[in-house]
N, C-alpha and C positions, 0 to 999 in steps of 0.2 A: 723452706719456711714460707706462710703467706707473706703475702703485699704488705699486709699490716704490720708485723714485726721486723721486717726487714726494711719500709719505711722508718719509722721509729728510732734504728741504729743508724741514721745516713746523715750526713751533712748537710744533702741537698735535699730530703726533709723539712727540717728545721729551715732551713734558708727559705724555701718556697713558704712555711705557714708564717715563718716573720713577716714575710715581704707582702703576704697577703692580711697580716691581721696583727699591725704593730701599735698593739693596744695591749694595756697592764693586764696580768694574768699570771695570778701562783697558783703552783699545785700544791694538790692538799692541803694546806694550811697556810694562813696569815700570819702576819710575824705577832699580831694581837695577842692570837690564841697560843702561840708556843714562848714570846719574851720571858715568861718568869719560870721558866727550865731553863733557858735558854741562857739569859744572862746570868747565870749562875757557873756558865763554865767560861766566862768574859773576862776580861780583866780591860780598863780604860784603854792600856796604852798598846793592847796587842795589835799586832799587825795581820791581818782577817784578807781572808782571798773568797769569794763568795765561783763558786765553779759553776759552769753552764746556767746561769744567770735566767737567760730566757729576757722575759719580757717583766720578769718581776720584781715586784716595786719593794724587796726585802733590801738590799745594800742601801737606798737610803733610807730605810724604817731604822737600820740597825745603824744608822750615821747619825740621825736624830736621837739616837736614846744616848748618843754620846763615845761610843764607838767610830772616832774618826778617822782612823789608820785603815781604810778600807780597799781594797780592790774588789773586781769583778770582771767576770770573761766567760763566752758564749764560743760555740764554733762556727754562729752562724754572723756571718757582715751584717747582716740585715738586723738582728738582735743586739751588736753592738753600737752599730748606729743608731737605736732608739735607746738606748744606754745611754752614749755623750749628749744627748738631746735630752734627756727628763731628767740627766743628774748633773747638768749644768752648773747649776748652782751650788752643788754642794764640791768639795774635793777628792769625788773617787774616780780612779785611774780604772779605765775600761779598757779591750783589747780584745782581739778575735785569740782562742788557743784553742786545743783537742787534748781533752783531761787524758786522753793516754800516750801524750806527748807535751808537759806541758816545757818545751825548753826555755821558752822567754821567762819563766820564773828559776832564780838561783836555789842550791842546793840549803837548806835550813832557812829558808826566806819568810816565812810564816809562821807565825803561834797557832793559829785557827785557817782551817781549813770547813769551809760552811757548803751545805750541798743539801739540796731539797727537793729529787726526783731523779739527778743526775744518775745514781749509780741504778736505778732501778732503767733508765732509759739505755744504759750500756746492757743490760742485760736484755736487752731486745735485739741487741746486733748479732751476727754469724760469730762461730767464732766467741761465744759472751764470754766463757769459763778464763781463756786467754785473755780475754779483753778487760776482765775485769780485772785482773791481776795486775797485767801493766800498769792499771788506774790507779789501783792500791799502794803500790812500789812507787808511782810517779808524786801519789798525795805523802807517803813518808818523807821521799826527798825532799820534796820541798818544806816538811814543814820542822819546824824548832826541835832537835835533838834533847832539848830539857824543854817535856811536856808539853810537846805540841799537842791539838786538839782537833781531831776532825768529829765534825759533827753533822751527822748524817738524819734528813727523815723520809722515811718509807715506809712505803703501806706492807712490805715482805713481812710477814711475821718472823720472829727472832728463830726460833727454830731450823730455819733456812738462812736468811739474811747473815747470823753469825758464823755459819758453817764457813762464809767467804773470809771476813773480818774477823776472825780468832786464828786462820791460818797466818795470818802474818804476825807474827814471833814478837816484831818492834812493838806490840800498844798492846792496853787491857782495854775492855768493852764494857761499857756498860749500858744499857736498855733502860727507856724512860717510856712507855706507851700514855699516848694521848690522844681521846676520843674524836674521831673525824667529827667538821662541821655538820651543826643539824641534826647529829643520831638524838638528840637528850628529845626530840622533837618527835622522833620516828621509834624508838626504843625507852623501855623506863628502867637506866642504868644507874643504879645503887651509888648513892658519893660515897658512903664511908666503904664500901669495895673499891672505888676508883681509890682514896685515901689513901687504905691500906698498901694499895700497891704501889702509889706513886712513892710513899713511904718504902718500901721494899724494893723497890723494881723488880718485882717478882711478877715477870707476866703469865708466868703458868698457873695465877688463879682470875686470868681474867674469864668469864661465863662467856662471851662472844668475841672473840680476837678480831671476829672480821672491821667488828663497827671502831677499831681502833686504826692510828697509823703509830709508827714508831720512831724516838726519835734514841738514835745508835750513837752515845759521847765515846771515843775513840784516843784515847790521849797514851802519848808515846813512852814509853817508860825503858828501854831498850835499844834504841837503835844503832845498830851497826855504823861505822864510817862511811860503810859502800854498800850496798845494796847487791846481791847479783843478780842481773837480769839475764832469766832462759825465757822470756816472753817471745822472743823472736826465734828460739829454735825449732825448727820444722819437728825436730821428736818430742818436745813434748805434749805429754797426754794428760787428757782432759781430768783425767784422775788429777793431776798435781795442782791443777787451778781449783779442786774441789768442786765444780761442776759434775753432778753427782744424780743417779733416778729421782731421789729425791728431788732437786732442784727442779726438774721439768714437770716431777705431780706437782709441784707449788703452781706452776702456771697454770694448771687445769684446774686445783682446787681451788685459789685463789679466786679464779672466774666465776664457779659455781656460785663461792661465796659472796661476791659482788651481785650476782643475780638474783637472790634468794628476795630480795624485795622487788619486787618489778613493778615498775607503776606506780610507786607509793608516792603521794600526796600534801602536804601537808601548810598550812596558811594560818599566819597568825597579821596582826598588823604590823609588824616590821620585818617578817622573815617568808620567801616563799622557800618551798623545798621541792625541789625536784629531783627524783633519784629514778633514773630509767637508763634501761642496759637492753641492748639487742646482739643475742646471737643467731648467726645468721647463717644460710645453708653451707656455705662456705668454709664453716667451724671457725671464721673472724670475729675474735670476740671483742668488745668494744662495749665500756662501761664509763657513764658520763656521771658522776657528782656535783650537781650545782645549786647555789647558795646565794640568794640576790638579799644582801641584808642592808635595808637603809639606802639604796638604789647603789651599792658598791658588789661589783661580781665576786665572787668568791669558788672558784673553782678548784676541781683537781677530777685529773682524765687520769684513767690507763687502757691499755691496750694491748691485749695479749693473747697470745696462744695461735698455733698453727696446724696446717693439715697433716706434716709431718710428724706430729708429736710421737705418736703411739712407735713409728721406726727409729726415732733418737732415744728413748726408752729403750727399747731394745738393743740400740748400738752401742750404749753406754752399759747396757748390763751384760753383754758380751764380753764388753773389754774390761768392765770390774770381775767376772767368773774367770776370765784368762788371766 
């Protein structure tokens, strides 16, 4: 795999860009723009885990709207540290954990389970298809046996992203797409289309999937007393985590798709837009979305795809034709 995806899935990652740049920063979306989907799957008194946190300033957006039952936890020291530091003031319990181990949280401990990049950054590690599994079996455990909710946002389109999140038997799925910062700026996207669909959650009549992210309500309606975990057996195959050809064109189309604007432009008096993406000899793809609105950053990075690709393609279609 490149440097870049294999950073991306590391601890020590994440710890070196905390410790170099422990400054507010969500990806894709502010809790602004997603609140009124969002609190819709809330309830006052739930007890809310907000996962690999990062640097972002969502556990207390969502403490302030009166969600005070909150936790949050990062894998990086450095990220937790400016966690107890900016949320001081309020009462959320922060903690170093690794979403695919989370054991300092009990078994049904949680109504909501809140994640906003996390599962798309597991999906950059060695290993993703296992890796994401364990994630998924770790976030049912923990969370409410009557209707717990995890709720997920990613830029994956449903097509893929559910292939993962409908293999687990315990929750139904349901998809809410909503349009990344700035596209209304750079694209001229139909509201009563956006309407319709957010009325439906029917993303298969959206005209451009790319200028969207997704936001995946996950609520449990099934869960077993135990869970069985083959996450650590050495035979299992990448087939049973759903890690699938498909999955890997997602990463190269995906890329494409982030590229198709290159350089675009765009200034108004409260908002600049900058959307530029460099692929580079190396086939490291790296694609920046930034949003300076009212002098408040608004970000959301991804980075993906490596020089292996085309041979895990083929490893994976080997062993689905065997």
């Amino acid at each position: 795999m490149s440097d870049k995806v294999v950073e991306y899935g590391t601890p020590e990652y994440w710890e070196d860009r905390y410790k170099k740049d422990p400054n507010p920063y969500d990806w894709y979306q502010r809790w602004d723009s997603i609140r009124e989907v969002v609190k819709d799957y809330l309830k006052i008194d739930d007890k809310i885990l907000v996962i690999g946190n990062g640097t972002s300033r969502i556990p207390e957006e969502i403490y302030d709207e009166g969600f005070q039952n909150i936790q949050a936890m990062d894998i990086s020291n450095a990220a937790v540290n400016y966690m107890h530091e900016r949320f001081a003031s309020r009462d959320i319990k922060c903690q170093v954990s690794d979403v695919l181990d989370m054991y300092q949280y009990g078994d049904n401990e949680f109504d909501v389970v809140f994640d906003k990049g996390t599962f798309d950054t597991i999906l950059c590690t060695r290993n993703s298809g296992i890796n994401i599994d364990k994630m998924m079996k770790e976030i049912i455990r923990i969370l409410n046996y009557n209707k717990g909710r995890y709720i997920c946002i990613s830029y994956g389109q449903p097509s893929y992203r559910t292939t993962y999140m409908k293999s687990m038997k315990e929750w139904e799925v349901n998809v809410i797409p909503i349009k990344k910062p700035g596209t209304d700026q750079i694209y001229n996207i139909k509201n009563n289309i956006e309407t319709e669909i957010r009325n439906n959650t029917d993303y298969s009549k959206l005209e451009r999937p790319d200028l969207y992210h997704f936001i995946y309500i996950c609520t449990i309606f099934n869960k077993p007393e135990k869970i069985a975990d083959k996450s650590n057996d050495p035979t299992t195959e990448l087939s049973e985590n759903n890690f699938t050809e498909n999955d890997l064109n997602e990463n190269i189309d995906h890329n494409y798709n982030e590229n198709c604007e290159n350089n675009v432009k765009s200034n108004n008096t409260n908002n600049e837009i900058n959307y530029y993406s460099d692929y580079n000899n190396n086939n490291n793809f790296n694609a920046d979305f930034n949003i300076n609105s009212n002098n408040e950053d608004i970000n959301g990075r991804i980075g993906y795809i490596d020089n292996d690709i085309s041979e895990q393609i083929s490893n994976v279609s080997n062993k689905n034709s065997n």
